[in-house]
MMTF fields as JSON, N, C-alpha, C and O atoms, coordinates in Angstrom:
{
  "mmtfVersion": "1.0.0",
  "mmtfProducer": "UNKNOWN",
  "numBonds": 403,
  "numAtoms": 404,
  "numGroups": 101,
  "numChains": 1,
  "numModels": 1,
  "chainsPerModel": [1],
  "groupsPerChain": [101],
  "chainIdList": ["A"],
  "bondAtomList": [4, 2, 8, 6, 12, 10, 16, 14, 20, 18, 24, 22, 28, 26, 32, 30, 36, 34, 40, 38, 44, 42, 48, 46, 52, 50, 56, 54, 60, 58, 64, 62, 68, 66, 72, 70, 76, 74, 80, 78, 84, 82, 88, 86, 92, 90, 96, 94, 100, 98, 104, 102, 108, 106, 112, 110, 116, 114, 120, 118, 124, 122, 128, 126, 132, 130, 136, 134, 140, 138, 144, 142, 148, 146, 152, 150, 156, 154, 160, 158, 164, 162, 168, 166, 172, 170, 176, 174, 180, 178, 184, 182, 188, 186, 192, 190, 196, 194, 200, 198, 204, 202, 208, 206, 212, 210, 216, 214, 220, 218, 224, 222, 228, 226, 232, 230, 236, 234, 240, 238, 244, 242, 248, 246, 252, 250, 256, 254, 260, 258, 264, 262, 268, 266, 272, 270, 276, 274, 280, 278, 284, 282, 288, 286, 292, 290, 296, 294, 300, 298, 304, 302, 308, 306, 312, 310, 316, 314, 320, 318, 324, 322, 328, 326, 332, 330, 336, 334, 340, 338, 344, 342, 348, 346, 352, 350, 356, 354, 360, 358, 364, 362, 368, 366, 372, 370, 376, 374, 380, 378, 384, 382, 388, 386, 392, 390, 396, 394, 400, 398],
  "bondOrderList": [1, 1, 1, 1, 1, 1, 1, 1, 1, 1, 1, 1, 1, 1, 1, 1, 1, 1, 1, 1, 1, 1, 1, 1, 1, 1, 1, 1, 1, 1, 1, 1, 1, 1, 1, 1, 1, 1, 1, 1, 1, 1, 1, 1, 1, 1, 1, 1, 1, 1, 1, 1, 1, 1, 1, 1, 1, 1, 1, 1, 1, 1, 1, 1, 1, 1, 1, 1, 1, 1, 1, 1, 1, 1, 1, 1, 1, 1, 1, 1, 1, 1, 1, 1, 1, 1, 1, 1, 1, 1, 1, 1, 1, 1, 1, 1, 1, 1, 1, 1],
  "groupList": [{"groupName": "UNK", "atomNameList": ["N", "CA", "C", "O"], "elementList": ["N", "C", "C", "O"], "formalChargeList": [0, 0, 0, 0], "bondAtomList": [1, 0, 2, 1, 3, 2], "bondOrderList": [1, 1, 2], "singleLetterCode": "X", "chemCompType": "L-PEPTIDE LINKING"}],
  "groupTypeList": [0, 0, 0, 0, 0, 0, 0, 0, 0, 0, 0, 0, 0, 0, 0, 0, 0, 0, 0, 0, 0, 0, 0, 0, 0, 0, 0, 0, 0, 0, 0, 0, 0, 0, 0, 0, 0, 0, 0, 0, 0, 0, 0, 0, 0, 0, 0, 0, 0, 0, 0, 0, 0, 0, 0, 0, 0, 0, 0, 0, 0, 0, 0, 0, 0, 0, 0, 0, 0, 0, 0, 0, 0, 0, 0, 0, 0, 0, 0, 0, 0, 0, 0, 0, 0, 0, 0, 0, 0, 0, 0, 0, 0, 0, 0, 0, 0, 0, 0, 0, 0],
  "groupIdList": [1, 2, 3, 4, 5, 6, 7, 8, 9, 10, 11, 12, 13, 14, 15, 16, 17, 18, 19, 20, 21, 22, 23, 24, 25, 26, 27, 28, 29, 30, 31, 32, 33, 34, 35, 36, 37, 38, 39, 40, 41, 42, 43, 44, 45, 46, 47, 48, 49, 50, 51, 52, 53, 54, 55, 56, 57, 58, 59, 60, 61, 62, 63, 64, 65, 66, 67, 68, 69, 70, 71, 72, 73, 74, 75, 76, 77, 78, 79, 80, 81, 82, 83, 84, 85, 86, 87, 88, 89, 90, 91, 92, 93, 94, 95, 96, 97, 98, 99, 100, 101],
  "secStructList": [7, 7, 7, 7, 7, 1, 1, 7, 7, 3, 3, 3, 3, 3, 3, 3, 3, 7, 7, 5, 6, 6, 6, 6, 5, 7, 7, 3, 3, 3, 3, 3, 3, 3, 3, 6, 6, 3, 3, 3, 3, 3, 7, 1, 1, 7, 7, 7, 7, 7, 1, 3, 3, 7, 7, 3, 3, 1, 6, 6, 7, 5, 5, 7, 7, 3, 3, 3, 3, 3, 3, 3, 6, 6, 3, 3, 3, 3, 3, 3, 1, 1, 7, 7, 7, 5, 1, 1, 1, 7, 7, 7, 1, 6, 6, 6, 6, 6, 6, 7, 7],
  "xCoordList": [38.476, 38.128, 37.873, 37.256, 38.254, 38.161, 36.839, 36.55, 36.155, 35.103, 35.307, 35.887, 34.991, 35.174, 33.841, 34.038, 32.52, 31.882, 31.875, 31.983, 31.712, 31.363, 30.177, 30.205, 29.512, 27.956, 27.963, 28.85, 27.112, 26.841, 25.787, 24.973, 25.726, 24.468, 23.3, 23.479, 22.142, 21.035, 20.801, 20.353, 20.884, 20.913, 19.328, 18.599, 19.019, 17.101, 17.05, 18.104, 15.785, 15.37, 14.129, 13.257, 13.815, 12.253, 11.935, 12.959, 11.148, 10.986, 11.124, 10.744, 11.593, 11.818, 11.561, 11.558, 11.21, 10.97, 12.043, 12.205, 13.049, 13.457, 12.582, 11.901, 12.916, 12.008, 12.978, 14.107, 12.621, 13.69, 12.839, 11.921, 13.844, 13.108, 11.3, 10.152, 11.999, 10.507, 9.547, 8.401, 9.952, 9.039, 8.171, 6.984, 8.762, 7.837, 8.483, 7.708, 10.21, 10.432, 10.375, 11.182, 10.017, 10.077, 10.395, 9.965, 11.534, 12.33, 12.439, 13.028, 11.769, 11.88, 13.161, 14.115, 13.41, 14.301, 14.062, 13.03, 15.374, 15.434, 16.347, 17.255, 15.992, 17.018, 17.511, 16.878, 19.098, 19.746, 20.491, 20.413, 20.885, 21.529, 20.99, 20.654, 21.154, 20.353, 21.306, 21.877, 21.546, 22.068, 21.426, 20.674, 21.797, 21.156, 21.392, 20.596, 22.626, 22.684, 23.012, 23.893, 22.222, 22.294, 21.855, 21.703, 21.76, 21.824, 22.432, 22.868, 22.414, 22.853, 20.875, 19.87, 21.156, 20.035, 20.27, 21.057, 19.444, 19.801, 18.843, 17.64, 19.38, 18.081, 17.795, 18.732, 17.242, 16.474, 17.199, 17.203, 18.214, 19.101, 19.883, 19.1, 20.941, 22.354, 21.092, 20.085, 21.346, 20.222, 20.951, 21.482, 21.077, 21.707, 20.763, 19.551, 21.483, 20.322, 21.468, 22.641, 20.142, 20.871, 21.675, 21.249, 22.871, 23.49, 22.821, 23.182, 21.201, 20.384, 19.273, 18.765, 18.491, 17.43, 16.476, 17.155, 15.444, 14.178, 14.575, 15.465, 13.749, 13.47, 12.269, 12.099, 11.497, 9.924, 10.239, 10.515, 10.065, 10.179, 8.39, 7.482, 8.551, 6.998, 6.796, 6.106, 7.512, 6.989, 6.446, 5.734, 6.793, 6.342, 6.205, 6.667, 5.417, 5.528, 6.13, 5.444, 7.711, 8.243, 8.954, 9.26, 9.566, 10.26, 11.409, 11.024, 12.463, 14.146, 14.856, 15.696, 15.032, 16.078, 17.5, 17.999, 17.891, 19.513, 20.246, 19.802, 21.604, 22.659, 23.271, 23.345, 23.88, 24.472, 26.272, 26.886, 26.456, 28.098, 28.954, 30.179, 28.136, 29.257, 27.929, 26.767, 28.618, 27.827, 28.555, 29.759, 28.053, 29.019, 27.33, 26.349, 27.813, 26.718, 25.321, 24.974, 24.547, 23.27, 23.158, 22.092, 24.308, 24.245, 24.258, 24.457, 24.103, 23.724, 24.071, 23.303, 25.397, 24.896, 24.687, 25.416, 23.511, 23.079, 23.184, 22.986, 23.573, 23.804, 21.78, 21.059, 21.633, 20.566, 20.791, 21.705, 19.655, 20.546, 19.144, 19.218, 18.184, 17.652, 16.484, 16.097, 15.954, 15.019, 13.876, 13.335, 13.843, 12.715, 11.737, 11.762, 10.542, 9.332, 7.671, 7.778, 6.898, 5.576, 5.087, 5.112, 4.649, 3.73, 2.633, 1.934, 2.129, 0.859, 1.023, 0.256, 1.948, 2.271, 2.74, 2.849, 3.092, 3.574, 2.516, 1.64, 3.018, 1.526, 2.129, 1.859, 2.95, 3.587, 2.336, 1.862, 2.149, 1.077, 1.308, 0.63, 2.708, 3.712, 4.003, 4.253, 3.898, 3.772, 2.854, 3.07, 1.468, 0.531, -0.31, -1.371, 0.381, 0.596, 1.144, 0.695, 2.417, 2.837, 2.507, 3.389, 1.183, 0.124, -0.47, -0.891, -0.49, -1.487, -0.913, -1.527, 0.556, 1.632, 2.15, 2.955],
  "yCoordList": [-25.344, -25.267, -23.813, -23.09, -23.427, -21.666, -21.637, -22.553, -20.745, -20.357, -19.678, -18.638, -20.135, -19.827, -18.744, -17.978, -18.544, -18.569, -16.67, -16.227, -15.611, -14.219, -13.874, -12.861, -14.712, -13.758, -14.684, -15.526, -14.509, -15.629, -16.29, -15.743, -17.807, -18.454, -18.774, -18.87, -18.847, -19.278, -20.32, -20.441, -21.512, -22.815, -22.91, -22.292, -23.845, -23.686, -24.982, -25.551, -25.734, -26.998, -26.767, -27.009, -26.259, -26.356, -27.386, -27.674, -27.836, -28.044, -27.413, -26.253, -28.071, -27.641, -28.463, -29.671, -27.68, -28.721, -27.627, -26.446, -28.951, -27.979, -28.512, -29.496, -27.6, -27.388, -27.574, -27.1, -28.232, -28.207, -29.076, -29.884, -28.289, -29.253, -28.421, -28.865, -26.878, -26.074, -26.513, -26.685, -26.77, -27.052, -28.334, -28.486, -29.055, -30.433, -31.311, -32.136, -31.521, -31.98, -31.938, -31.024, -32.251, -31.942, -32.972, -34.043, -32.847, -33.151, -32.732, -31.69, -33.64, -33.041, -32.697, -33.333, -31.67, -31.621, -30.85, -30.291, -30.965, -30.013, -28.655, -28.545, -27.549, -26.788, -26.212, -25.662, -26.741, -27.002, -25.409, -24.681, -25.203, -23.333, -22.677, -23.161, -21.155, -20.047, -18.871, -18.73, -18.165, -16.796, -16.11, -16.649, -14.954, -14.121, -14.183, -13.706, -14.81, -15.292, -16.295, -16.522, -17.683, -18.863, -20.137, -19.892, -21.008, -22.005, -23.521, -24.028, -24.154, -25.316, -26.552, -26.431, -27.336, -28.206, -29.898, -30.485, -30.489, -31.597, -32.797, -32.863, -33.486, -34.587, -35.947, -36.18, -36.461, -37.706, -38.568, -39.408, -38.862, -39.763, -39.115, -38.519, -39.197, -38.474, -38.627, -39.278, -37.789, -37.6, -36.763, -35.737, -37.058, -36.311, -34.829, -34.825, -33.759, -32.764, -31.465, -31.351, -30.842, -30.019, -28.913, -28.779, -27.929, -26.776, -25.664, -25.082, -25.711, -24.766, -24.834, -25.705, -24.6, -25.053, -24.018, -23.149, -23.986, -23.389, -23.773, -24.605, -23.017, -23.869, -23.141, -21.936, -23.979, -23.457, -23.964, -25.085, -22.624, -22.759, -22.955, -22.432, -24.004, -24.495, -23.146, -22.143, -23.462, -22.58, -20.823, -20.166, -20.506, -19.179, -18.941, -17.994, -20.094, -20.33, -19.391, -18.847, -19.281, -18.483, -19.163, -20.164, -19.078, -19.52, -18.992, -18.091, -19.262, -18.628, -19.142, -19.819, -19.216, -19.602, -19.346, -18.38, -20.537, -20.778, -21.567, -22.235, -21.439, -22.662, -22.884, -22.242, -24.121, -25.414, -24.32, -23.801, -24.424, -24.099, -25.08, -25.128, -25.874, -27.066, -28.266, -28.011, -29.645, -31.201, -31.775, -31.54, -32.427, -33.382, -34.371, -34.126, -35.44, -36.491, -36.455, -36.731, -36.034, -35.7, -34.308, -33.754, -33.771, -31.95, -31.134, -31.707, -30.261, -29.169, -27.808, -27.309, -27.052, -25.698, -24.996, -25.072, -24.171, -23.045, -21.569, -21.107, -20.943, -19.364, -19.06, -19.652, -18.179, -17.325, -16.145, -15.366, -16.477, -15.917, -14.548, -13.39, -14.92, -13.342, -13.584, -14.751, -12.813, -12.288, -13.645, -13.89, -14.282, -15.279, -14.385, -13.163, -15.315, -14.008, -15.081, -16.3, -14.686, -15.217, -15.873, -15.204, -17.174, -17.562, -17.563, -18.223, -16.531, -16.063, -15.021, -14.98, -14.008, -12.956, -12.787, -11.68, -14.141, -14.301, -15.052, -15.821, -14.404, -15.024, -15.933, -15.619, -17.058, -17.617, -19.036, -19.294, -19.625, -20.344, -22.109, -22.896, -22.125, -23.345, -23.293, -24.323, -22.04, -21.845, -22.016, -21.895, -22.376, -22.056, -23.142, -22.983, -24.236, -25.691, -25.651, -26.305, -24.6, -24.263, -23.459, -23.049, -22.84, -21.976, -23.353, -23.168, -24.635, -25.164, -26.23, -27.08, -25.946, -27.165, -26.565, -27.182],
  "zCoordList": [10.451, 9.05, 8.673, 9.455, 7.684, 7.241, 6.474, 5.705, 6.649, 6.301, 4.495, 4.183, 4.069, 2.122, 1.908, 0.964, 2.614, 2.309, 2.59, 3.734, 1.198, 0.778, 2.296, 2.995, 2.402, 2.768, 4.332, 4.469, 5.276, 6.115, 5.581, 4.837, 6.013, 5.523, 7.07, 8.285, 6.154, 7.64, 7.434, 6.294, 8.134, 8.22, 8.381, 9.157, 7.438, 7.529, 7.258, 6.977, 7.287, 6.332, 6.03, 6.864, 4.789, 4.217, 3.086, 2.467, 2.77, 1.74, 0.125, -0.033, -0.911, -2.56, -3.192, -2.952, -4.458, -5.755, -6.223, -5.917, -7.537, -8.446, -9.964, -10.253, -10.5, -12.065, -12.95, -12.824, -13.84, -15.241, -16.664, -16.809, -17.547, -18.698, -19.082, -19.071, -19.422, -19.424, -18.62, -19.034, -17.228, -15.939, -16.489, -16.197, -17.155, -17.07, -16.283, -15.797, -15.805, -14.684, -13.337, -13.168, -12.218, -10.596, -10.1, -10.529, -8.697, -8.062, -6.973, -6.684, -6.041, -4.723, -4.196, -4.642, -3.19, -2.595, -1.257, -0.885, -0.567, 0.489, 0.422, -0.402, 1.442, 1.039, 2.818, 3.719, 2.66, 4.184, 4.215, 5.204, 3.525, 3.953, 2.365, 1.285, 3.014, 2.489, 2.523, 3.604, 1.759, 1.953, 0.75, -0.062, 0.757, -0.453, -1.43, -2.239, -1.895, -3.447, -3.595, -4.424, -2.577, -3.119, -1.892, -0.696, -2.297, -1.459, -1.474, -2.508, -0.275, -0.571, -0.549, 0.151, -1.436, -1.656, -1.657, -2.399, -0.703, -0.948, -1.48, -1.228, -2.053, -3.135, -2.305, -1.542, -2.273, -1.678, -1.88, -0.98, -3.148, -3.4, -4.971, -5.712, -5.313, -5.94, -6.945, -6.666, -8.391, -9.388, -10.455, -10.03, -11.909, -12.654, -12.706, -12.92, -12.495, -12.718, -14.252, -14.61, -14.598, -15.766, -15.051, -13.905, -15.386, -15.036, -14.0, -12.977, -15.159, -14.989, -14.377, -15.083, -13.614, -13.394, -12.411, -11.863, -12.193, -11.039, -9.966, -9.788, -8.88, -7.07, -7.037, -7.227, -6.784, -6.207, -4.474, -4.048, -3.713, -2.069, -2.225, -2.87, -1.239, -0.938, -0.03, -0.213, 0.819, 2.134, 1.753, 2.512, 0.898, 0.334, -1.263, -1.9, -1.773, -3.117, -4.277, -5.143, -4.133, -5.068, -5.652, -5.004, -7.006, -7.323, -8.24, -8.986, -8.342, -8.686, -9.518, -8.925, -10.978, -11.378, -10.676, -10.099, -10.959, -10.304, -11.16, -12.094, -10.733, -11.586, -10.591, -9.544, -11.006, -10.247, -10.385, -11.317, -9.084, -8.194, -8.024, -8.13, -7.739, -7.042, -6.637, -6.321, -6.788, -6.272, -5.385, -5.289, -4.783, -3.75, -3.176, -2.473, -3.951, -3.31, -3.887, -5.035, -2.8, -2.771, -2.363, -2.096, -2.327, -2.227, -3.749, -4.82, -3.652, -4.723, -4.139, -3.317, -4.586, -4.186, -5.332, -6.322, -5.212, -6.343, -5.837, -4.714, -7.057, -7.057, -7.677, -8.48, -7.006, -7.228, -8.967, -9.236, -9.711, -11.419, -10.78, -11.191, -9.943, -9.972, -8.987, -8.925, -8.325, -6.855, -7.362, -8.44, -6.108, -5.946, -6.37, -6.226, -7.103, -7.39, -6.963, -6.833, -6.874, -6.288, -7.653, -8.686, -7.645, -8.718, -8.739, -9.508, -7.568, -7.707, -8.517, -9.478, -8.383, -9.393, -10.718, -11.246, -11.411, -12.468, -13.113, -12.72, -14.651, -15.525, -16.822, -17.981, -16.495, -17.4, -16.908, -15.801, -18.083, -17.652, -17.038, -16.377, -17.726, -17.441, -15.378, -14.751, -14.773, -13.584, -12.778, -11.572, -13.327, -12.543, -11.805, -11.203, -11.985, -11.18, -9.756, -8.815, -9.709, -8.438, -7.748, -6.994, -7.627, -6.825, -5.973, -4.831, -6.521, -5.926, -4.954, -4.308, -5.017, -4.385, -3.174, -2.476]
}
């Protein structure tokens, strides 16, 4: 199989929420590969989700707008739209639920 993929990816499994819907929606997920401008994510069971959307990484509570690349199933891959950032460091107040998750 040929490798399509620009960057190498690091095969991880952490935990995610994605955000949508001015962060009043959450959706667990997982997130199975990682590279620097994007990842692949997978949902608990297939789920309509919007174009656009957040990822809050539990494991280092940051979180990234991204958009939807490509679906297949219960997969998701997202492009990274700009640098994961700490929601301890951000003062949007719609964020500050995910300091405590």
């Amino acid at each position: 199989m040929m490798e399509r993929r620009a960057l190498p990816r690091q095969r991880v499994i952490k935990g995610a929420k994605i955000a949508y819907g001015n962060f009043m929606f959450l959706q667990d997920c997982s997130v199975y590969d990682l590279t620097k401008v994007g990842a692949r994510l997978r949902l608990p069971k297939p789920a309509p989700l919007p174009d656009a959307f957040h990822v809050f990484f539990s494991d280092s509570h940051t979180i990234c707008p991204v958009r939807v690349i490509w679906r297949k199933g219960r997969d998701v891959g997202v492009a990274f739209e700009d640098e994961p950032k700490s929601v301890h460091d951000l003062t949007d107040p719609r964020l500050k639920r995910f300091a405590y998750m």
